[in-house]
N, C-alpha and C positions, 0 to 999 in steps of 0.2 A: 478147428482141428485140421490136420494136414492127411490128403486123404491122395489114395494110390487110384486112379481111374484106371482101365482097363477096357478101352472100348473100339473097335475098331470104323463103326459108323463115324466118319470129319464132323460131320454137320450135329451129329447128336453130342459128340464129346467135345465140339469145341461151343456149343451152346451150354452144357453142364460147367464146362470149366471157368465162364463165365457167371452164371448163374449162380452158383455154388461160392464162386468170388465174392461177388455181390453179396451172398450171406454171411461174411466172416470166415469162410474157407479156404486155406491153402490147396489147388490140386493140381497133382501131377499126374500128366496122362501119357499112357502105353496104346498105341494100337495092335499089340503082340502080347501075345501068354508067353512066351518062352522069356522073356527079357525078366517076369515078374520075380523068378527066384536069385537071381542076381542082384536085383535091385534089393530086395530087401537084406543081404547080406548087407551092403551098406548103407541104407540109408532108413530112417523111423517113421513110420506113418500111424495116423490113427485109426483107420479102418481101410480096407479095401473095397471098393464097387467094383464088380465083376462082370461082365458079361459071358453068356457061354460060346456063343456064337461067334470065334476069332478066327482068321486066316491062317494061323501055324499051328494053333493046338487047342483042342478042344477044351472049356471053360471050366470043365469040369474035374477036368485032367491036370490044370492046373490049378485049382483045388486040391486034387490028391498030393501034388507034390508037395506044395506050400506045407499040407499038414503032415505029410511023412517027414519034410526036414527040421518040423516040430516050434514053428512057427504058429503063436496063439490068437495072432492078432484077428480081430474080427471080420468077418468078409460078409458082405450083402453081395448076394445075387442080383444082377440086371438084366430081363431076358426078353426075345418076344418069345421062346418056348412057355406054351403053359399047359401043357401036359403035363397031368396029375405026377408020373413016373420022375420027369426032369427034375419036380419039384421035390418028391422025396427020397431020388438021388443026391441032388445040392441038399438037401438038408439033413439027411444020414452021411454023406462025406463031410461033413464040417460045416458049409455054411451056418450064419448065425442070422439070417432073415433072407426072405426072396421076394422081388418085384418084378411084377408083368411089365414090359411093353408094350401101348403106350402108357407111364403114368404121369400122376402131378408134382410137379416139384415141391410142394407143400409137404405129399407125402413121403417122399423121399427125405425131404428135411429132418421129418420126424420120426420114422424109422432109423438115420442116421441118430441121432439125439439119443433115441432110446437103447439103442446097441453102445451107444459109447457110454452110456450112464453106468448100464449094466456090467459092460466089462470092468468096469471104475468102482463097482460097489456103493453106487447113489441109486436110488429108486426114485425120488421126487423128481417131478418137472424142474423144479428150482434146487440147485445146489446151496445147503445151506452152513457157510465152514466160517467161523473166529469171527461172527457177527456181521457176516457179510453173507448176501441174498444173490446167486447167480443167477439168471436167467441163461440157458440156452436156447432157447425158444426166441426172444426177444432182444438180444443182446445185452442185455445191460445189468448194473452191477447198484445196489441200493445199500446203504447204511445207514440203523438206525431212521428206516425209514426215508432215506433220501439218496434220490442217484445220486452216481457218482461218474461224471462225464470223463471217457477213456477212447481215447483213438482207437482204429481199427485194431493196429497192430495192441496197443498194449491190451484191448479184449481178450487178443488169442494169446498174446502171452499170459494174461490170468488163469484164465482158462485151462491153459495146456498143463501148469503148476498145478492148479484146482484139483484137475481129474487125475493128475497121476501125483498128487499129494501123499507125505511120507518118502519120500524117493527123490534122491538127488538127480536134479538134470540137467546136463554137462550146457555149457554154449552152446556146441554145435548141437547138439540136438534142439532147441529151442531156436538157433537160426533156422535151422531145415523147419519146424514147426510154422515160424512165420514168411519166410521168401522161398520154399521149397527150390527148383534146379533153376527158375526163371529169375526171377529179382537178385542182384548180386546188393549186397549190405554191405555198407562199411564195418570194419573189424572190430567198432568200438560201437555199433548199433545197440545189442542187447545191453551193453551196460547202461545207455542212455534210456531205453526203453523201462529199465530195472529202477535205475535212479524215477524218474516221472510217476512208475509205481509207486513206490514207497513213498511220495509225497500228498498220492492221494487216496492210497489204502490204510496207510500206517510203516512205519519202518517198522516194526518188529514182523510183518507179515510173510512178507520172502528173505531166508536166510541164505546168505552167502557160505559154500564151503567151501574154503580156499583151496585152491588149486583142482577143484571138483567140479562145482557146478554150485545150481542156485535148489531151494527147496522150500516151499510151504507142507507144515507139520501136519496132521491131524488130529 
């Protein structure tokens, strides 16, 4: 998933952005709240990690705007506040889960997982869609009982199809998905990435709609 960081600690966010990599995640990091409602005017992420504690505007503050400009995307909390109050401020303003500072990357993992499922309409640990087994927990994709070996990239790209299944989605949103502002792509990336799909999912799996974008059904 491609995920909007929001943290103004160097050493914390540029270790998450790492870490977070390493797990199959795109992420693009702010060390400012004010930048965050601009940003998302152009550009598509899967959740937001938030911290409340920023340099120019309080965490929560930009919370409130995100959800006044009526923006649904799901937002976790990242805090060292854990005062009972903060917590049921962020989560009566809109958040959709809160985390203490310090925690484990594990569970940040999993919290992530479970907030995208949810917005997505899956409940299961494993995505189960046209005979294919997703794991997000583990990365990997089984049919019929057997993996099915997929580079980094074409994981997130199933992936990103998966959970927003039914719903066409354009190029660029699926480039932003997999090299977010850092990685620049060649122009002809996703269709190569799309081709290598479909020779190990199935070609009827991801539909092509011309001049639109790409779509797996439900």
């Amino acid at each position: 998933m491609r995920i909007l960081l929001v943290e103004d600690d160097f050493m914390l966010g540029e270790s998450m952005v790492v870490s977070l990599g390493r797990h199959g995640h795109t992420v693009d990091w702010l060390q400012l709240g004010s930048p965050v409602e601009v940003t998302l005017k152009t550009e598509i992420f899967s959740v937001i990690i938030l911290d409340l504690t920023l340099p120019d505007v309080d965490g929560l503050e930009v919370l409130r705007r995100v959800r006044k400009a009526g923006y649904k995307i799901p937002i976790l909390i990242l805090t060292a506040r854990d005062d009972i109050d903060d917590r049921v401020k962020g989560l009566d303003g809109g958040a959709d889960d809160y985390l203490v500072k310090p925690f484990a990357l594990q569970e940040l993992l999993a919290r992530l997982r479970v907030i995208v499922r949810r917005e997505s309409g899956y409940v299961e640990s494993d995505i189960k869609l046209h005979g294919l087994i997703i794991s997000l927990a583990k990365n990997t994709v089984e049919h019929d009982g057997k993996l099915i070996k997929l580079t980094n990239n074409e994981f997130k790209l199933l992936t990103t199809l998966v959970i927003k299944s039914g719903r066409v989605l354009s190029k660029e949103h699926l480039q932003q998905a997999l090299y977010g502002w850092d990685d620049m792509a060649s122009d002809n990336a996703i269709e190569v990435h799309i081709y290598n799909l479909r020779k190990k999912v199935g070609n009827q799996l991801i539909k092509n709609i011309r001049g639109v974008g790409y779509i797996i059904e439900k």
